[in-house]
TORGU-212440 format. One line per field, with one value per residue (C-alpha): x, y, z; residue number from 1. Coordinates in nm, 3 decimals. Layout:
<kolmis>
x c(X / ...)
y c(Y / ...)
z c(Z / ...)
nr c(NUM / ...)
</kolmis>
This chain:
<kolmis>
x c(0.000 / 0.168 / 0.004 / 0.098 / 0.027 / 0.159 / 0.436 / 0.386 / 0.752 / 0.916 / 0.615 / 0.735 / 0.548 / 0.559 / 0.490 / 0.502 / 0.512 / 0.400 / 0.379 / 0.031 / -0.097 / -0.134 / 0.085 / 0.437 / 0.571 / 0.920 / 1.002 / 0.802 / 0.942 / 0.888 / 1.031 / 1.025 / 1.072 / 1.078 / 1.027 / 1.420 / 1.714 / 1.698 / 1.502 / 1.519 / 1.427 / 1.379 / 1.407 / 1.337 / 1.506 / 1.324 / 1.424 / 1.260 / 1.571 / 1.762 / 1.694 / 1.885 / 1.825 / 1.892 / 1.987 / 1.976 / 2.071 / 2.220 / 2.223 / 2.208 / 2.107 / 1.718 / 1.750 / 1.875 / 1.527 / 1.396 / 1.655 / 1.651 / 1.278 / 1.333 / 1.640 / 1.404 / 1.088 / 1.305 / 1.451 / 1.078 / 1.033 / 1.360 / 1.543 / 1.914 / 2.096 / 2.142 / 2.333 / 2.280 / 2.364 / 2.469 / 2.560 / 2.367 / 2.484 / 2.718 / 2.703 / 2.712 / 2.675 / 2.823 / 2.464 / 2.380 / 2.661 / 2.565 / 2.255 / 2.454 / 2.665 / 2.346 / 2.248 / 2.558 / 2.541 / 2.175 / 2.253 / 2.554 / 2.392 / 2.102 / 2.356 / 2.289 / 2.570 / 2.594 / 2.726 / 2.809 / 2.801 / 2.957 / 3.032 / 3.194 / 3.539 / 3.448 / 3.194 / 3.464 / 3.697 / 3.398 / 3.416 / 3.763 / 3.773 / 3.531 / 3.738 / 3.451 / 3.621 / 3.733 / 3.326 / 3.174 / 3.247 / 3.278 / 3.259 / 3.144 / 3.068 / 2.649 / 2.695 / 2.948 / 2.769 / 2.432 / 2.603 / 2.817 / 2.460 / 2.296 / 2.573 / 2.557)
y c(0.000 / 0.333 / 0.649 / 1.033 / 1.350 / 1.723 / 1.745 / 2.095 / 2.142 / 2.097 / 2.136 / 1.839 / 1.471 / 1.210 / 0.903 / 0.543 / 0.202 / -0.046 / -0.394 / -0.516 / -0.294 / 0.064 / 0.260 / 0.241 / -0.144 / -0.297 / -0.370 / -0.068 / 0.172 / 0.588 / 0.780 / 1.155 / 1.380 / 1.743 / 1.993 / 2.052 / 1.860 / 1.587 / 1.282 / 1.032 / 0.640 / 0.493 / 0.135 / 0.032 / -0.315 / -0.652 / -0.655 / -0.281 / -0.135 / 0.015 / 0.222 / 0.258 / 0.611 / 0.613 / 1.004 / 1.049 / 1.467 / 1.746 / 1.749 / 2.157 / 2.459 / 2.367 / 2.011 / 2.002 / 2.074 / 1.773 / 1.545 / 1.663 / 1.558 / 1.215 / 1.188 / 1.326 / 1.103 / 0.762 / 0.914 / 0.971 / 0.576 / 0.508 / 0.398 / 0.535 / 0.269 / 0.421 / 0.339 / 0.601 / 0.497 / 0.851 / 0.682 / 0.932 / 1.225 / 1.487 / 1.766 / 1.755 / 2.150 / 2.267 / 2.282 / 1.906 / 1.841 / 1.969 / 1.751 / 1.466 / 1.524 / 1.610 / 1.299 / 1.081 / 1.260 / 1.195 / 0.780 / 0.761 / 0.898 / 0.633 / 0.328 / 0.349 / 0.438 / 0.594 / 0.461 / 0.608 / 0.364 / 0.488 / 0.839 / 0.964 / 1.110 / 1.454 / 1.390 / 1.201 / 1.503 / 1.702 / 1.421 / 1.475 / 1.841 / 1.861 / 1.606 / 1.342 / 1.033 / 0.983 / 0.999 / 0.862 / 0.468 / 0.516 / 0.242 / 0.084 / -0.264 / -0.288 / -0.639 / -0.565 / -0.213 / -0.362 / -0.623 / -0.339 / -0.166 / -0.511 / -0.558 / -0.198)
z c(0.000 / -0.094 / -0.015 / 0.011 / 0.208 / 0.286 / 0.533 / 0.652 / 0.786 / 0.456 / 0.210 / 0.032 / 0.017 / 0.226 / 0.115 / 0.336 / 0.203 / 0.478 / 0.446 / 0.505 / 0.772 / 0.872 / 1.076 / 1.162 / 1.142 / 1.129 / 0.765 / 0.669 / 0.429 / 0.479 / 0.175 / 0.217 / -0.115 / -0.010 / -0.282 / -0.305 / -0.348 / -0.108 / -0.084 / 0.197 / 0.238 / 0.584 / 0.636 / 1.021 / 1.061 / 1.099 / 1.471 / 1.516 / 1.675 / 1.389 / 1.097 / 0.733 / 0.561 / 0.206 / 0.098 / -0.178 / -0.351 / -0.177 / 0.247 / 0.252 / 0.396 / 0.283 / 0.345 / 0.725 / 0.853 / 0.649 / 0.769 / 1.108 / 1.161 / 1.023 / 1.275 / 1.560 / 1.452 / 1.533 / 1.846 / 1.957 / 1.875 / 2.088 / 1.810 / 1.848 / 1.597 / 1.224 / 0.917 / 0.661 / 0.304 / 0.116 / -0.189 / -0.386 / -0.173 / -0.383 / -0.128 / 0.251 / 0.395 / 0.743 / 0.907 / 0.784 / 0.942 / 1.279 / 1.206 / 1.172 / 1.484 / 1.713 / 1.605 / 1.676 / 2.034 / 2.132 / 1.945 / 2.197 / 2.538 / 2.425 / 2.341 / 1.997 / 1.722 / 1.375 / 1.037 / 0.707 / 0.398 / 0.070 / 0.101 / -0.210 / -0.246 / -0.240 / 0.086 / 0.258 / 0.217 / 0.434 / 0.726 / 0.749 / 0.738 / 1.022 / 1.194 / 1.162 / 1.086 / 1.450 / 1.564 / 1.232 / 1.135 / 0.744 / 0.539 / 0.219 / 0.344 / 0.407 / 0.548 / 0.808 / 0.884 / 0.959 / 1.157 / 1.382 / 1.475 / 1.567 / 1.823 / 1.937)
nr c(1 / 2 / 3 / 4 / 5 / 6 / 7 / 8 / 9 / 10 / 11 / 12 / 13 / 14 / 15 / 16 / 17 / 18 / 19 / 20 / 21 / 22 / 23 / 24 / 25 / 26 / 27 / 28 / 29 / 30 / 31 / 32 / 33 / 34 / 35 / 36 / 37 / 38 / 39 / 40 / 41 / 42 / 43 / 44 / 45 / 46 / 47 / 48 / 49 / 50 / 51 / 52 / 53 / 54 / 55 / 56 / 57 / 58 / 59 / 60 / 61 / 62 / 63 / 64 / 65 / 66 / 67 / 68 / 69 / 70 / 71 / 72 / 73 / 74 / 75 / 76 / 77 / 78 / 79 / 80 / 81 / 82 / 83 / 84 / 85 / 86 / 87 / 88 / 89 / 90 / 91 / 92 / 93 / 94 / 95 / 96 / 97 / 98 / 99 / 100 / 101 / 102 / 103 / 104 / 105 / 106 / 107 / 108 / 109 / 110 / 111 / 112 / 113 / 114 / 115 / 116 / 117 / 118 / 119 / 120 / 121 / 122 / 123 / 124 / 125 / 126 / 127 / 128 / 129 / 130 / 131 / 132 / 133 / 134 / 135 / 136 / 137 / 138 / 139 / 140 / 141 / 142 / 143 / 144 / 145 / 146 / 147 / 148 / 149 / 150 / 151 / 152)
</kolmis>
């Protein structure tokens, strides 16, 4: 079942893919496209504790607030385990950054951790110049990701 609706924050669509019943349910599928340059796939995990975000365009100054809430939505559901897949990231902006980092605190204090799968070259370089890659596990192996946030 795939439906849509307004998301007044960002003006864009939401749009949820759930697998067989209504509401929020592990293996269920959320995909937000804001109006901009940023759309976002969450997977929540079989076991209901983690959740993958696919990004997928630019993580600027008009997409923090977007990202942000999806953070903040899984924190609500005391989910503090994420691997976000920015394969199809090209740009990473200082403010997504703090995003990113709030996050990573607020996953820590809660016992949870954060992982970045595939970052290109050029959003690598961004990690390290923030000094990142000490905080952030960055990797390009999904397996061996997934399996680092189960044992978290």
């Amino acid at each position: 079942m795939l439906f849509g609706r307004r998301c007044k924050p960002c003006h864009g669509i939401i749009a949820v893919r759930l697998m067989g019943s209504a509401g929020r349910v592990p293996g269920g599928e959320r995909v937000r496209m804001p109006a901009y340059k940023l759309r976002i796939r969450e997977e929540v995990t079989e076991d209901n504790r983690a959740v993958i975000f696919v990004l997928d365009g630019q993580l600027d100054t008009q997409s923090f607030d977007l990202l942000n809430t999806a953070i903040q939505s899984h924190f609500e559901e005391r989910r503090y385990r994420f691997l976000f897949d920015i394969t199809g990231v090209d740009y990473v902006s200082s403010t997504c950054m703090g995003v990113l980092l709030a996050a990573l605190t607020t996953s820590f204090e809660n016992g949870g951790r954060i992982i970045i799968l595939n970052a290109a070259p050029k959003v690598r370089v961004v990690f390290e110049l923030f000094g990142l890659t000490e905080l952030f596990t960055l990797t390009s192996d999904r397996e061996g990701a997934l399996a680092k946030l189960r044992s978290a």
